[in-house]
PALUM-577814 format. One record per residue: residue number from 0; residue in one letter; chain; z, x, y of N, C-alpha, C in turn. Coordinates in steps of 0.2 Angstrom, whole numbers. Layout:
[rec NUM 'A' 'A' [Z X Y] [Z X Y] [Z X Y]]
...
end
This chain:
[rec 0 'X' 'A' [-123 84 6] [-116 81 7] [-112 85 12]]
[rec 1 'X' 'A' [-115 90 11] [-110 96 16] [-112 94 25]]
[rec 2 'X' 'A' [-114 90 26] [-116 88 32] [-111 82 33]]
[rec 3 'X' 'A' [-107 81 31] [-99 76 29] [-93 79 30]]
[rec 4 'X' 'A' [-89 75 36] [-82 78 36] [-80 80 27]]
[rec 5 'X' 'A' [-76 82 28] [-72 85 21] [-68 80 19]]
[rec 6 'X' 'A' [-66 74 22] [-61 70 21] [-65 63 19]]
[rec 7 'X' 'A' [-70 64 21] [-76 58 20] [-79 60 12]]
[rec 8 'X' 'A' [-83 67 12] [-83 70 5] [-77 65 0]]
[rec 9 'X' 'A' [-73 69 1] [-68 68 -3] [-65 60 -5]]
[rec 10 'X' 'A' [-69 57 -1] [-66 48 -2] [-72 47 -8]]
[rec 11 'X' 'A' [-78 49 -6] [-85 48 -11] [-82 51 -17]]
[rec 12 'X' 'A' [-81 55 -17] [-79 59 -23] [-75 53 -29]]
[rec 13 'X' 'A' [-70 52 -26] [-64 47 -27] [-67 42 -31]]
[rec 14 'X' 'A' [-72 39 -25] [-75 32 -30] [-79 33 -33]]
[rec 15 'X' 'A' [-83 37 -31] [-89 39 -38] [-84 39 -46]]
[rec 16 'X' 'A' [-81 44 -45] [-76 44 -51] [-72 37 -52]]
[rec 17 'X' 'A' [-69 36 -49] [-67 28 -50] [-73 22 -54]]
[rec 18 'X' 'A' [-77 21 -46] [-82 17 -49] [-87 22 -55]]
[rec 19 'X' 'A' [-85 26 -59] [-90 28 -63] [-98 29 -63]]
[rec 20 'X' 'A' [-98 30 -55] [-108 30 -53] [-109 36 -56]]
[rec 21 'X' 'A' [-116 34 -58] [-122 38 -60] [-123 45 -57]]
[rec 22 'X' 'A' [-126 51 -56] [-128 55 -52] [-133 53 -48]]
[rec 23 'X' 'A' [-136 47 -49] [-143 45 -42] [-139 39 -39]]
[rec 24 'X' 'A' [-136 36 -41] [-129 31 -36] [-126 35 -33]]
[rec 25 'X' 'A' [-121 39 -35] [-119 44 -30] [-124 46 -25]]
[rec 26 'X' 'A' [-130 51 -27] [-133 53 -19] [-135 49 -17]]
[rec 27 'X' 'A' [-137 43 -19] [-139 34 -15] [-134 33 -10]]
[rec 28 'X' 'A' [-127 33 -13] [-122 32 -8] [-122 39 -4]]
[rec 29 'X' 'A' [-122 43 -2] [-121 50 -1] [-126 48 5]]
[rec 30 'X' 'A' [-130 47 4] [-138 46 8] [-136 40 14]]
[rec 31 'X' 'A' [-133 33 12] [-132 29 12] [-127 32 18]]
[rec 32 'X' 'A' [-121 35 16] [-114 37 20] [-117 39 27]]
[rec 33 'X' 'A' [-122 45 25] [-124 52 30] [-128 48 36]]
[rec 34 'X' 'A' [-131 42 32] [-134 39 38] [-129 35 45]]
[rec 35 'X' 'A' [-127 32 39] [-120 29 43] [-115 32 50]]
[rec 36 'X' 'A' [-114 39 47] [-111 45 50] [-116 45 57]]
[rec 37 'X' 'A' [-122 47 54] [-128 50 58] [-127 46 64]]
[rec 38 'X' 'A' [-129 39 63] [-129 36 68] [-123 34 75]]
[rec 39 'X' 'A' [-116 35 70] [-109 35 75] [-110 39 78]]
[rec 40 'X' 'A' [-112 46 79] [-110 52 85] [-116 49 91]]
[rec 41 'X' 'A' [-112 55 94] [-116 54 101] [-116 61 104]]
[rec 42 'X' 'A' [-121 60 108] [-124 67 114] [-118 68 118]]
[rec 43 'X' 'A' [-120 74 119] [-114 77 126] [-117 71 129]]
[rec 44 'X' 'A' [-113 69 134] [-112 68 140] [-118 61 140]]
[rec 45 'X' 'A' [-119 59 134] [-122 51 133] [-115 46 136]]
[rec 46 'X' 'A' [-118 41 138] [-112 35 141] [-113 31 134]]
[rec 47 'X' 'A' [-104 30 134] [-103 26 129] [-97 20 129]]
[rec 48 'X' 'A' [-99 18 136] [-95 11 138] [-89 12 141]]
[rec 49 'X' 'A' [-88 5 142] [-83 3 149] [-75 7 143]]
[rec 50 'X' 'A' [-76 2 140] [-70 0 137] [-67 7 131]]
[rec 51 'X' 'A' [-74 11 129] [-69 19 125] [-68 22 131]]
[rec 52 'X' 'A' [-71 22 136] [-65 25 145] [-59 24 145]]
[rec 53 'X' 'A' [-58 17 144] [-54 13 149] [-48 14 140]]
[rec 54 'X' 'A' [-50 15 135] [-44 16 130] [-43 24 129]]
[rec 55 'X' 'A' [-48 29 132] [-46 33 132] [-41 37 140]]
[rec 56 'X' 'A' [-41 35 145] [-39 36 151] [-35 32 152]]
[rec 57 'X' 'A' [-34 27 150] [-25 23 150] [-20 25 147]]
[rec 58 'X' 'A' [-20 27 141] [-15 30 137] [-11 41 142]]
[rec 59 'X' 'A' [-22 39 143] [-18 46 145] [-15 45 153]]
[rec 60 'X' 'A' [-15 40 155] [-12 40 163] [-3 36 161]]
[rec 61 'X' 'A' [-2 33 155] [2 31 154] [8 36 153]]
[rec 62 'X' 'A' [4 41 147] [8 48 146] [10 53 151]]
[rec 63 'X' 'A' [5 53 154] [6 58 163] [11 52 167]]
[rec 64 'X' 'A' [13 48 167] [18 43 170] [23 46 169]]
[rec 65 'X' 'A' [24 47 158] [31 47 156] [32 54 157]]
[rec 66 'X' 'A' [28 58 157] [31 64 158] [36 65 164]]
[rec 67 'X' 'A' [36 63 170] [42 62 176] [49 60 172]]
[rec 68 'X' 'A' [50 55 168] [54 53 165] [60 58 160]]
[rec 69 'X' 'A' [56 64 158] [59 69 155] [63 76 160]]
[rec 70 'X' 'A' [57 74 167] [58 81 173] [68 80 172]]
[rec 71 'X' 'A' [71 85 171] [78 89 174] [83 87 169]]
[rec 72 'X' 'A' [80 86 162] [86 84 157] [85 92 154]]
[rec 73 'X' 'A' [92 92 154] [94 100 152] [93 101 144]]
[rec 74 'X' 'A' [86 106 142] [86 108 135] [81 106 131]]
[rec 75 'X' 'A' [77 104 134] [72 99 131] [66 101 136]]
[rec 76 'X' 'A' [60 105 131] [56 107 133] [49 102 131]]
[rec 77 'X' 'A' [44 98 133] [41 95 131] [34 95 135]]
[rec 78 'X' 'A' [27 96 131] [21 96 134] [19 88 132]]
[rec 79 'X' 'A' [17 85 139] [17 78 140] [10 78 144]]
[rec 80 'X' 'A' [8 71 146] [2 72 151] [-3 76 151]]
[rec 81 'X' 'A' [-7 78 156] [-14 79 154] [-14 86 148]]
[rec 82 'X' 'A' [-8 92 148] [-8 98 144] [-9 91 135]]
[rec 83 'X' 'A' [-3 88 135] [-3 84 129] [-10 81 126]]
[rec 84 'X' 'A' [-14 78 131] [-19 76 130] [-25 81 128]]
[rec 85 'X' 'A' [-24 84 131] [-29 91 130] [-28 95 123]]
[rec 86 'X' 'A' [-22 94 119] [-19 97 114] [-24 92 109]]
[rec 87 'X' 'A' [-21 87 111] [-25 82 107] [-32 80 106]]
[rec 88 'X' 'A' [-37 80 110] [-43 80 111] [-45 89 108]]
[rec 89 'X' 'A' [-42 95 110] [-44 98 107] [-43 100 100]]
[rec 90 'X' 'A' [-39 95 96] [-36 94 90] [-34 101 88]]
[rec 91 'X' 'A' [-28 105 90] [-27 109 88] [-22 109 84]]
[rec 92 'X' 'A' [-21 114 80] [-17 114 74] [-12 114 73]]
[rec 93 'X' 'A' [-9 121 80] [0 119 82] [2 118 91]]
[rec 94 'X' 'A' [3 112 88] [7 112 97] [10 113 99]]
[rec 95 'X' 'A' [11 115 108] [13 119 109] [21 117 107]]
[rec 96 'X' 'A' [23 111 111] [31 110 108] [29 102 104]]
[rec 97 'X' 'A' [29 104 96] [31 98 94] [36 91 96]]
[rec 98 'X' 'A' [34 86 94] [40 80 96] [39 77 90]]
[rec 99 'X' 'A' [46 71 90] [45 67 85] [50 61 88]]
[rec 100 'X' 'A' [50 55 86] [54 49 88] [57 48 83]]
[rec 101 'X' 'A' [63 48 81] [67 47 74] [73 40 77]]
[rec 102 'X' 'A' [74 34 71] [75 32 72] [81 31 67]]
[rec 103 'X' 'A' [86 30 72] [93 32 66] [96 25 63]]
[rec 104 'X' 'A' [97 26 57] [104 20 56] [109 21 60]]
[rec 105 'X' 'A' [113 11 60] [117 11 64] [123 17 63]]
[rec 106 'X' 'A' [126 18 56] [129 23 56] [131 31 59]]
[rec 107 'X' 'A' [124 33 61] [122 37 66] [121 39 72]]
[rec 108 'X' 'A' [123 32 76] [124 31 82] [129 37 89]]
[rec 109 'X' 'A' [133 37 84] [137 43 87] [133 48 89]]
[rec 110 'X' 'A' [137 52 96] [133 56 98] [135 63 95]]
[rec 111 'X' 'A' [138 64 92] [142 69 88] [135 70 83]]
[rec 112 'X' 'A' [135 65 77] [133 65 72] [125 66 75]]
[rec 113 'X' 'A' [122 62 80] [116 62 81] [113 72 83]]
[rec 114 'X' 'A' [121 73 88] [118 81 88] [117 85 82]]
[rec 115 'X' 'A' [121 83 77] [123 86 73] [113 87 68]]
[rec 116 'X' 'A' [110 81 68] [106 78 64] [102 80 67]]
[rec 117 'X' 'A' [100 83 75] [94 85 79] [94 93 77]]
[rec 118 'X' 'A' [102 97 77] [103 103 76] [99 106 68]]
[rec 119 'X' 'A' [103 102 62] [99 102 55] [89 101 58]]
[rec 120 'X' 'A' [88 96 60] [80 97 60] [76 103 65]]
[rec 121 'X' 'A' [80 104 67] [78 110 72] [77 115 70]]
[rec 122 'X' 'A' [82 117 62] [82 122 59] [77 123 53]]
[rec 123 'X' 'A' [74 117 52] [68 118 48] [61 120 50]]
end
């Protein structure tokens, strides 16, 4: 089983104990999973179609677009485009500048309160 993401593990884990399997149902399923697993990956540099290209290289050409959008607002530091996409694909742990989209009730539409609300989360 050690040949299983840690998060895949841990779903087996869940149901077995749930659905109350056996120990030879379990490594049935275990078996079962790993081959499943086994057959999703791919080789370096194997081709694997038009369309994981075209969903992987659109998002990133979208993001590289937005990032022009943020050039020359005072204050606001943000890794966007291909740095962003690389953070990503190299899943790494901390980014370089976090972001987040928060979306306020009508009550906090003021630009006062809204500084005030970006100030508080910037101190956590």
């Amino acid at each position: 089983m050690n040949s299983l993401p840690v998060s895949i593990r841990k779903e087996i884990e869940e149901y077995a104990e749930k659905h109350r399997l056996t120990d030879a149902k379990k490594r049935e399923l275990v078996e079962f999973v790993k081959e499943i697993y086994r057959r999703s990956m791919y080789e370096p540099e194997e081709p694997i179609g038009v369309v994981t290209a075209q969903s992987l290289s659109e998002p990133a050409t979208q993001m590289t677009m937005r990032t022009y959008h943020f050039a020359g607002i005072a204050g606001i530091q943000v890794t966007l485009g291909l740095p962003r996409m690389m953070e990503i694909f190299d899943a790494r742990k901390e980014p370089r500048t976090p972001t987040m989209t928060i979306f306020l009730k009508d009550e906090y539409q003021d630009i006062e309160k809204v500084k005030k609300i970006a100030e508080q989360i910037r101190e956590v």
